[in-house]
C-alpha positions in Angstrom: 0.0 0.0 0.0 1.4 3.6 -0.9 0.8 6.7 1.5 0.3 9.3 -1.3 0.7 12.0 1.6 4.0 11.1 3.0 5.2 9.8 -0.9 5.0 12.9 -2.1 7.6 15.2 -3.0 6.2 18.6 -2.4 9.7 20.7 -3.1 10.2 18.9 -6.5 6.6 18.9 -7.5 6.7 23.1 -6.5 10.2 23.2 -8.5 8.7 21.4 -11.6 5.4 23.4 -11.5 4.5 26.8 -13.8 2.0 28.8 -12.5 0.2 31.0 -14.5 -1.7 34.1 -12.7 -4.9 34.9 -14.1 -6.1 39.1 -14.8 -8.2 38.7 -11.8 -5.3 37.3 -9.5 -2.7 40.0 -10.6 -5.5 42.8 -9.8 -6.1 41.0 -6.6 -2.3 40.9 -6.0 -2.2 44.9 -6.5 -5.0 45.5 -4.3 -3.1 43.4 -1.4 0.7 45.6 -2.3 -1.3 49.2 -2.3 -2.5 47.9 0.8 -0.1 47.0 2.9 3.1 48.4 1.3 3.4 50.4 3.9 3.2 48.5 6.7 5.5 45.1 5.7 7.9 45.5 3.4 9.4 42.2 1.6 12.6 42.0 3.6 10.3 42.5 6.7 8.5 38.9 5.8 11.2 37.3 5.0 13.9 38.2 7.9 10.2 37.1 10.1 10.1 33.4 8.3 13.6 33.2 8.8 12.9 33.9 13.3 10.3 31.7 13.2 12.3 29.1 11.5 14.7 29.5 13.4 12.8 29.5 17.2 10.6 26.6 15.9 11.4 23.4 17.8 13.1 20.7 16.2 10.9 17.5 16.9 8.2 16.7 16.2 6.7 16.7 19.7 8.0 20.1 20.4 6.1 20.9 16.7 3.1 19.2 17.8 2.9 21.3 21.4 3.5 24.2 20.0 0.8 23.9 17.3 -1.7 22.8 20.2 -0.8 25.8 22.3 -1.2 28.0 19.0 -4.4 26.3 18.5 -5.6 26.5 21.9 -4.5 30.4 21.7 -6.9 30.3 19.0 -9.8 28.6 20.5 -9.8 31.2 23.2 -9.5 35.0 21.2 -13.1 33.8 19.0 
């Protein structure tokens, strides 16, 4: 029997892939810049993804507690 979920390459498949952006998803793309240009700028995000990769634990249990405290943050603010 073959796990399609964990057989899956996801990096190759996203290397391999084109995408092609539609009229209505580059309009929607420069609503979303005019928006918040001035608030996050590109090196903002990524320096952020880099800290959180970086702070994230490292096993999988540490992953898994942190998602349920995330969750459970989540749970209680709605």
């Amino acid at each position: 029997m073959c796990d399609h979920a964990s057989d899956l390459n996801r990096e190759k498949m996203l290397r391999n892939m084109r995408f092609y952006i539609t009229d209505h998803g580059e309009n929607f793309l420069a609503d979303l810049e005019s928006k918040w240009e001035n608030l996050l700028t590109k090196e903002q995000y990524f320096a952020e993804i880099k800290r959180q990769e970086e702070e994230a634990p490292r096993t999988k249990s540490g992953r898994g507690a942190m998602m349920a405290r995330y969750n459970k943050k989540v749970r209680d603010e709605t």
